[in-house]
C-alpha positions, 0 to 999 in steps of 0.5 A: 500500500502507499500512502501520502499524508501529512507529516507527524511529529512521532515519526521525526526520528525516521525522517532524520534517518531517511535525511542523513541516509539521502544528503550523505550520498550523491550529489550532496556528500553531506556528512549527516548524523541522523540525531542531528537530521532530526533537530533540522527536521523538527525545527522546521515543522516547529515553524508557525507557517510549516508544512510537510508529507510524507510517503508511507509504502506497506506502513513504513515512510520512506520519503518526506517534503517540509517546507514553509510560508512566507508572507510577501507584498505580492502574495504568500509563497512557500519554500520546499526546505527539504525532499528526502527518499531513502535511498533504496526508494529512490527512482520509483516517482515518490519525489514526484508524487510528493511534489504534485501533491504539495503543488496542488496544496499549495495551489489551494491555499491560495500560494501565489509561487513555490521556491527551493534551493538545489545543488547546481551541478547534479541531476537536480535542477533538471529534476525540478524543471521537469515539475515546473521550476526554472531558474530565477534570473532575477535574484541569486543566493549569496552567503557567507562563513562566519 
């Protein structure tokens, strides 16, 4: 059976696993410990504006999205924070069922634009662009190390 459904706070444990299990391989080769996946999960849905599903095959979830909200002058958009797929999962469409499923939420409460932030030389941005996302032209990421 498969299953998506609004994220619950009893099941942040397994997200962080299937976090740590997804950012610690390609593309993104980020060393996640699975308590500390969980901490970035929990204070994203501890967030007022925050949103998330999750993907449960034969009772057991093996994918999540979390993002949240933000009000703007010219509507309330939301950012996707996180789409994770354990990777023994992966390939199958349930990054993309979740992503449809949000775009339509998101369409229904009103959401005037969806937002991400992806690695730039993976597999990625094609991934997204053949859901709808482009690239923006007009503002661009900066950061810096403290």
């Amino acid at each position: 059976m498969m299953n998506i459904r609004p994220v619950v706070a009893e099941h942040i444990t397994r997200y962080g696993e299937i976090y740590a299990e997804a950012f610690s391989g390609e593309p993104w080769n980020d060393p996640w410990k699975p308590e500390d996946a969980a901490i970035h999960v929990r204070e994203l849905l501890e967030t007022k504006t925050a949103y998330g599903l999750e993907y449960v095959e034969d009772g057991r979830v093996v994918g999540f999205l979390v993002g949240t909200s933000m009000l703007f002058h010219y509507g309330r958009t939301f950012e996707i924070n996180d789409l994770a797929v354990e990777p023994a999962s992966q390939g199958r469409g349930i990054a993309h069922q979740l992503l449809e499923r949000c775009k339509h939420d998101m369409k229904e409460r009103g959401i005037v634009g969806i937002h991400l932030i992806t690695g730039a030389d993976s597999f990625l941005p094609e991934f997204y662009a053949r859901h709808g996302f482009k690239r923006e032209t007009e503002v661009i990421l900066m950061g810096m190390e403290l």
